[in-house]
SEKE-406990 format. One line per 4 residues: number of its first residue (from 1); their letters; for each residue x, y, z of C-alpha. Coordinates in steps of 0.02 Angstrom, whole numbers, plus 50000, padded with zeros to 5 digits. Layout:
# residues N
NUM = A = X:Y:Z; ...
//
This chain:
# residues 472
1 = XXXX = 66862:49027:47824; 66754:49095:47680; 66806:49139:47508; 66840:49352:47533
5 = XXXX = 66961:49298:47673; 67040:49159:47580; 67073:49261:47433; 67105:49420:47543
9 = XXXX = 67265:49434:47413; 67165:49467:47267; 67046:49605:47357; 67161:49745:47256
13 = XXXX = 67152:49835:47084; 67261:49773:46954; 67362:49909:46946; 67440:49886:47135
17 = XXXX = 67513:49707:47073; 67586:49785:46894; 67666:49915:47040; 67688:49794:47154
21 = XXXX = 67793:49681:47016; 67873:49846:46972; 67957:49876:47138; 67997:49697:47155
25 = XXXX = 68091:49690:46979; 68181:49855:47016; 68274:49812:47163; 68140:49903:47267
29 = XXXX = 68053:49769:47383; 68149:49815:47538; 68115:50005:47511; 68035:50049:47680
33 = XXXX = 67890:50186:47641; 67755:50295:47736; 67572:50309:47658; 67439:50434:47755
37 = XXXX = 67239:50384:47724; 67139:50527:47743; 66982:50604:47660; 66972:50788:47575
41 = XXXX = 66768:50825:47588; 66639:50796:47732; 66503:50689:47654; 66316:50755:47639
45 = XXXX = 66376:50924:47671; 66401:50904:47848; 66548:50971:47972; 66634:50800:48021
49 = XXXX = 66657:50638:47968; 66622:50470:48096; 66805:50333:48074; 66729:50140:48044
53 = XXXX = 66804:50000:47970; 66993:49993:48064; 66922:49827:48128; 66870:49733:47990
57 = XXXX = 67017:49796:47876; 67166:49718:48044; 67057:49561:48007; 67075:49531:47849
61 = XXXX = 67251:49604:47836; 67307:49462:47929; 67232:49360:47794; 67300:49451:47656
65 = XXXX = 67425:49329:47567; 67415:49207:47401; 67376:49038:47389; 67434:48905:47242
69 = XXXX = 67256:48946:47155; 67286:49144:47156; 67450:49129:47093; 67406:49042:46958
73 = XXXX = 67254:49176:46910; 67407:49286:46911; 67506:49207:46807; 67358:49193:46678
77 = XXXX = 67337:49386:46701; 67512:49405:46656; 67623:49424:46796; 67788:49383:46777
81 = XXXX = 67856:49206:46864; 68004:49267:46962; 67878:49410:47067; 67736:49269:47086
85 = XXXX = 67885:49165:47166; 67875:49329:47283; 67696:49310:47318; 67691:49124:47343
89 = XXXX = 67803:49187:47518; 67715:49330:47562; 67635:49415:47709; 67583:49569:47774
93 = XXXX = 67703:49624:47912; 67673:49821:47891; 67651:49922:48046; 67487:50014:48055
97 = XXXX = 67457:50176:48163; 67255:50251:48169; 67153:50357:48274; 67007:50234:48361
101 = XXXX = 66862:50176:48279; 66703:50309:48324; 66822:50441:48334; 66754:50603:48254
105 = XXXX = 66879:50663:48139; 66890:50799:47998; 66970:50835:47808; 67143:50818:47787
109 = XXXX = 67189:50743:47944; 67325:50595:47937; 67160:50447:48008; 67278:50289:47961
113 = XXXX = 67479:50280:47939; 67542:50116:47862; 67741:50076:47891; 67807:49947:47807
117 = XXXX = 67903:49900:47641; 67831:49962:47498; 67760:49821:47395; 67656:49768:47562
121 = XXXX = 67606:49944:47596; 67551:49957:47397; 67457:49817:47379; 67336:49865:47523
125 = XXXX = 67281:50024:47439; 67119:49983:47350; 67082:49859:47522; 67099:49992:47646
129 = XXXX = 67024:50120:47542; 66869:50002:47507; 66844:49941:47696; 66867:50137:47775
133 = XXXX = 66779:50246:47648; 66610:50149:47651; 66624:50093:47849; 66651:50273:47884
137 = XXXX = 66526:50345:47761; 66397:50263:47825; 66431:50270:48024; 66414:50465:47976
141 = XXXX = 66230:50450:47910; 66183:50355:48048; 66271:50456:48182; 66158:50634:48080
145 = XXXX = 65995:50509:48093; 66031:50490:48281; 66071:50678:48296; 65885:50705:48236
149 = XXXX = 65831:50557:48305; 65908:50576:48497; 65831:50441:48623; 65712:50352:48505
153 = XXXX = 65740:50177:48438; 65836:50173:48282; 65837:50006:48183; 65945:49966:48022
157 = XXXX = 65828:49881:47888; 65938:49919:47736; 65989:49758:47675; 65881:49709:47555
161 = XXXX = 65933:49908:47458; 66104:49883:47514; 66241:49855:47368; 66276:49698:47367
165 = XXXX = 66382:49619:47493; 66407:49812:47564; 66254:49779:47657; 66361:49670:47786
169 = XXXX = 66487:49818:47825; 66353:49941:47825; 66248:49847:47958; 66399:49868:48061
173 = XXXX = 66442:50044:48022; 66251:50083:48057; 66278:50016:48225; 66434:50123:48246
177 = XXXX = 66343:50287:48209; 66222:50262:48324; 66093:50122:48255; 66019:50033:48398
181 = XXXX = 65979:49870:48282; 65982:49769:48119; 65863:49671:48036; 66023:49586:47949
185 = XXXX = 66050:49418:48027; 66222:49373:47964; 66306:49556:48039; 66199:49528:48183
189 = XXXX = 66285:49367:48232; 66452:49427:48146; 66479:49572:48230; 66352:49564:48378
193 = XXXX = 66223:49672:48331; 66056:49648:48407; 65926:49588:48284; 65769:49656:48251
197 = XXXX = 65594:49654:48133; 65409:49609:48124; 65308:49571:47949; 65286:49608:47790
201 = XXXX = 65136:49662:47703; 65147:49489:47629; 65107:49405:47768; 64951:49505:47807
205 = XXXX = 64914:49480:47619; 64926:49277:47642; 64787:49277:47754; 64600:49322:47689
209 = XXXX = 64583:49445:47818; 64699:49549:47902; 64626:49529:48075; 64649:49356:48063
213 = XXXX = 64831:49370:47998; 64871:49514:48156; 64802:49378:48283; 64874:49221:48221
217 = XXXX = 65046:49329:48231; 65025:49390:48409; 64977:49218:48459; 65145:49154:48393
221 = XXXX = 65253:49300:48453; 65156:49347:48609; 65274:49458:48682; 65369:49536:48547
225 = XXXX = 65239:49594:48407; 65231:49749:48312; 65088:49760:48192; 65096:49830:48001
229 = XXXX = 64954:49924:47990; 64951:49991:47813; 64925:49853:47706; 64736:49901:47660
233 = XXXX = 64692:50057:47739; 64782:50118:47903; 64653:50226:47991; 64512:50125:47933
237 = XXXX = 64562:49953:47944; 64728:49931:47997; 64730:50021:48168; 64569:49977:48210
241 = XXXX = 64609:49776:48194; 64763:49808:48321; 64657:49893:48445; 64570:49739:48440
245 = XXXX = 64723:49608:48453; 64804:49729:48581; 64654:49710:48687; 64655:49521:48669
249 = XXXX = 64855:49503:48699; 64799:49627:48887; 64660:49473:48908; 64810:49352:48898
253 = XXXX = 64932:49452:49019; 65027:49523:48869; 65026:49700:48795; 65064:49738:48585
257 = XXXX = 65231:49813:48579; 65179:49947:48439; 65113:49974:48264; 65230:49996:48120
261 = XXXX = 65168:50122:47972; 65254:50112:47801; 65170:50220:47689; 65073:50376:47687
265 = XXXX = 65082:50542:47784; 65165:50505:47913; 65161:50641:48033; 64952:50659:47994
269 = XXXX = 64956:50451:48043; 65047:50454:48194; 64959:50596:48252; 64782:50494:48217
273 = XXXX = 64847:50333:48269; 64935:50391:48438; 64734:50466:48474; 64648:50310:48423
277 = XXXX = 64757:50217:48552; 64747:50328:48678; 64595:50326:48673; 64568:50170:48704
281 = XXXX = 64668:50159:48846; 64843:50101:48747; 64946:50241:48804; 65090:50086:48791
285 = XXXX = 65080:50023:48614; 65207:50133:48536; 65206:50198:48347; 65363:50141:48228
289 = XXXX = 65411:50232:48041; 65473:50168:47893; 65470:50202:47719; 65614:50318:47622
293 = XXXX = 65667:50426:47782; 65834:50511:47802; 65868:50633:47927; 65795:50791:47824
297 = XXXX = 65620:50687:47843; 65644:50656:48019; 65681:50817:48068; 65520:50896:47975
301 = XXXX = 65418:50733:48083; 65493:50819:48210; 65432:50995:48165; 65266:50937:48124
305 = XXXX = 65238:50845:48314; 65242:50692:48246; 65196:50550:48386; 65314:50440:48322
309 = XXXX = 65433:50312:48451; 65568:50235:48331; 65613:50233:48159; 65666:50092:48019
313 = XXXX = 65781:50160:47921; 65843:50059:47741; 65915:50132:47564; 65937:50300:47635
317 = XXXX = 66044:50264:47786; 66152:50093:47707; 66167:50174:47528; 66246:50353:47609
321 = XXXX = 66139:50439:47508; 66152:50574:47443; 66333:50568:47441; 66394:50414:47343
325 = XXXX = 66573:50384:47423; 66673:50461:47541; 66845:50520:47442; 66965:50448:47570
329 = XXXX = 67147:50439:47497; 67305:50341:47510; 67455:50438:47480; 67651:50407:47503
333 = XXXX = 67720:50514:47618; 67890:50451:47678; 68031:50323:47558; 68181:50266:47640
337 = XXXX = 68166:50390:47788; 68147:50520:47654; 68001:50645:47651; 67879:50638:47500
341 = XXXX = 67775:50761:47415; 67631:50763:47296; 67603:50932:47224; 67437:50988:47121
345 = XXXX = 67371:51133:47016; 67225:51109:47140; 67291:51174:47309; 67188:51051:47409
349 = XXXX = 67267:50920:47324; 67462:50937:47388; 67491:50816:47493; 67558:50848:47662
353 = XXXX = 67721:50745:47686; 67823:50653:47809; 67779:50528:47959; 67666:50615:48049
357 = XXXX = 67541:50627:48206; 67365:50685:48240; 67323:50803:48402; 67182:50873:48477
361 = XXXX = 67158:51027:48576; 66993:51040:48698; 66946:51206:48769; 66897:51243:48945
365 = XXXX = 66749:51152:48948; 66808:50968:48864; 66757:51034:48694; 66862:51018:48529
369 = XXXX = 66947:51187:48481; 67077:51136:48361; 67159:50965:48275; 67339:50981:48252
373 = XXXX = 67454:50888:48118; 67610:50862:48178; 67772:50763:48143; 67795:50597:48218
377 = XXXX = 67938:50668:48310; 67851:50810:48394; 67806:50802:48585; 67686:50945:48542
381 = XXXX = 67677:51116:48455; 67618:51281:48527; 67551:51350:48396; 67458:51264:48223
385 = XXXX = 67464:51356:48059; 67334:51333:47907; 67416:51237:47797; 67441:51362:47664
389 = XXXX = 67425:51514:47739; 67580:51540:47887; 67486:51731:47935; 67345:51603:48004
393 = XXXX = 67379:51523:48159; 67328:51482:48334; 67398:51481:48485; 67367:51298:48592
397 = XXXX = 67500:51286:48725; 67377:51324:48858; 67238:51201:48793; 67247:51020:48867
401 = XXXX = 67291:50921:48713; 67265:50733:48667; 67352:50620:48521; 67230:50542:48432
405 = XXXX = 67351:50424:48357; 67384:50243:48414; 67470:50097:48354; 67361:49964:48308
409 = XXXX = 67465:49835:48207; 67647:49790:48233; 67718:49663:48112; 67564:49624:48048
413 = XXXX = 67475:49567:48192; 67329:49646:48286; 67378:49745:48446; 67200:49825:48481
417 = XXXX = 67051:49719:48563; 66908:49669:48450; 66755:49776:48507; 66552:49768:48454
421 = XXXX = 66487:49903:48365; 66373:49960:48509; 66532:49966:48595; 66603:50088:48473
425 = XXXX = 66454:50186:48460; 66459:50217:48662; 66635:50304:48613; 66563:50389:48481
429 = XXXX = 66425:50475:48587; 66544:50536:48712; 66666:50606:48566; 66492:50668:48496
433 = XXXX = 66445:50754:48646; 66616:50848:48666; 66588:50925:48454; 66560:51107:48477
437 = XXXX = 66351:51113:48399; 66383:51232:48266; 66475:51072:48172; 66323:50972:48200
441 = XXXX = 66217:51072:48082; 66150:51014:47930; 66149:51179:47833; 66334:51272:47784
445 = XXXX = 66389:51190:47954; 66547:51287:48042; 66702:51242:47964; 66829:51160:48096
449 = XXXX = 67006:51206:48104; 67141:51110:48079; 67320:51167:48090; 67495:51084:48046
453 = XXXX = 67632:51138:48163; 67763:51273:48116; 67894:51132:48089; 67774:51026:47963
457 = XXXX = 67757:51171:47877; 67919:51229:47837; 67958:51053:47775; 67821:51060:47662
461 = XXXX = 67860:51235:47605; 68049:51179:47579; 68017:51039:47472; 67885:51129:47379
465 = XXXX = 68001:51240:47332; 68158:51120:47287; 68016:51040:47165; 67984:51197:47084
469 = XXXX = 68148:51244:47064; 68182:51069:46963; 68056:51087:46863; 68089:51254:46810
//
């Protein structure tokens, strides 16, 4: 078991223990409670958000308990003795609901319910919040990169720019999204990934001369090498010396896989190298790209006919750059069977409460139309109204409808089977395929709609307005 798992107890902020303690000395601990995670902004400016992570988090929530050596790190941190007695016992025996991992979701929408009493269901917060937000921030970069992208290899090489150990999650969530590889070992034996890489320039630089170092590599890896070409001078030096081992390797019985070019204009390069083979009869040997690319670069490769077969992708795609964290939340929604409400000076910011469900409506031809938000009780609604705005609504009776949520932990044990991220991913591009294109866009993408049925809104309305009139 390594040390995150053992100490799964202490993956929380401070705060959710002083809380934690809080309920515990007020007579609180059996309190049953509701909490929604959900997101308020698409990252990069985009019309969706890709759902990773559920996995990972069921793991370690099994895990997530105190041993004799965390307790005592508690009590040093202050912690009073009679709620450590608590923790020495406990478990986490919460009920978890979520849509599936890969699933395309949007802002707003109820992604994760967690049932249970309410110290366990507080002391997940920061845990959940950590293990979703990133997963699913960067299974959305990946899934744009493979938009741009579409049938050409796509490998993960992020690691080494990754944030620390956030470089293990994001291999997988790369994966998710639509990454066909990793060049990180440990997630590709964790989580099944198929590995992937070639050299560096320092191995071309330990040899005196770089035709020497390109041939003493293919004779070691035969039937798997792709060449760096740029350490000295691509067109001039680089290509021409893998012409020359790719010839050798045919003498052999074997062909070069490709070249791999890391610097430089790449379009201009590709277009120049993919000639230079050609013309010398390596149709075969196929042209890789690193070096800084996102999917704003890759699409202008792909404007400028760029000859280019697959792409390495690092610090843009495991980073989620240019949008530093997704800003999922963790509210309460439900105490005691009683409906809770969070209200705001900023609109978007009232929480919708109560235990609720997600929908979603497909049109005629298997594409999304609408998400509805509707309470757990609710068979289905036939129409969905904008949250704050009962004049807008939509009629869905006559749209085939599917609930999106599922229950995926009952007493604190996993009811969903483990999958691999390629597994996911083949989810994802089916869910992918059935997004309406004007969400797919990268600039002022469509905005989808998502409704809350008429009886989730009167609730909220109702309680709104009891809280107003309190406060008077």
């Amino acid at each position: 078991m390594n040390t995150l798992t053992e100490n799964a107890g202490l993956y929380t902020d401070f705060y959710e223990l002083t809380m934690a303690q809080g309920y515990f000395l007020s007579g609180k601990k059996q309190e049953q409670t509701v909490f929604d995670y959900y997101y308020r902004t698409n990252p990069y400016k985009g019309g969706y958000l890709v759902f990773a992570g559920l996995y990972d988090l069921l793991q370690i929530l099994q895990n997530f308990r105190y041993d004799d050596k965390n307790i005592e790190f508690l009590r040093k941190s202050g912690l009073r003795e009679e709620f450590l007695n608590y923790l020495k016992d406990f478990k986490f025996n919460a009920t978890i609901y979520s849509v599936r991992e890969g699933e395309i979701v949007f802002p707003n929408e109820p992604i994760v319910r967690v049932e249970g009493n309410i110290i366990e269901a507080q002391l997940i917060e920061t845990l959940l919040l950590n293990y979703l937000n990133f997963q699913s921030l960067i299974a959305t970069k990946a899934c744009r990169i493979r938009n741009v992208i579409g049938e050409k290899a796509f490998a993960d090489f992020g690691l080494r720019r990754a944030q620390g150990l956030g470089g293990v999650h994001a291999s997988r969530a790369a994966v998710i999204g639509g990454a066909d590889s990793t060049s990180n070992v440990y997630s590709g034996f964790n989580y099944d990934i198929p590995v992937s890489g070639t050299q560096a320039h320092a191995w071309v630089q330990s040899f005196d001369d770089e035709l020497d170092a390109f041939r003493k590599y293919a004779e070691i890896n035969p039937t798997s090498t792709v060449l760096l070409v740029d350490t000295y001078n691509t067109l001039k030096s680089g290509i021409p010396n893998a012409i020359i081992v790719a010839k050798e390797l045919e003498e052999k019985g074997n062909k070069l896989i490709g070249i791999r070019l890391d610097s430089g204009d790449l379009a201009y390069l590709s277009k120049k190298a993919r000639k230079m083979l050609d013309d010398e009869g390596l149709g075969y040997v196929q042209i890789f790209a690193s070096n800084q690319l996102n999917e704003y670069v890759i699409k202008s490769l792909n404007e400028q006919g760029a000859r280019i077969d697959g792409y390495g992708i690092g610090t843009e795609l495991v980073t989620g750059k240019d949008t530093g964290a997704l800003d999922g939340v963790y509210k309460l929604v439900e105490n005691n069977g009683n409906p809770r409400l969070k209200i705001s000076e900023n609109i978007e910011k009232i929480t919708i409460p109560g235990r609720k469900k997600l929908m979603r409506y497909f049109d005629k031809d298997g594409k999304f139309f609408r998400d509805g938000i509707l309470l757990a009780k609710e068979e289905n609604a036939d129409k969905i109204y904008h949250p704050f705005h009962r004049d807008k609504n939509t009629e869905v009776s006559n749209y085939t409808v599917e609930e999106l949520t599922q229950k995926v932990m009952e007493n604190g044990e996993i009811l969903i089977e483990s999958k691999t991220p390629g597994e996911i991913n083949a989810y994802l591009k089916q869910r992918f395929n059935q997004l309406p294109d004007e969400h797919k866009r990268f600039i002022s993408p469509h905005i989808y709609k998502v409704g809350i049925s008429e009886n989730l809104l009167d609730l909220r309305d109702n309680m709104l307005k009891n809280i107003r009139e309190r406060i008077k």
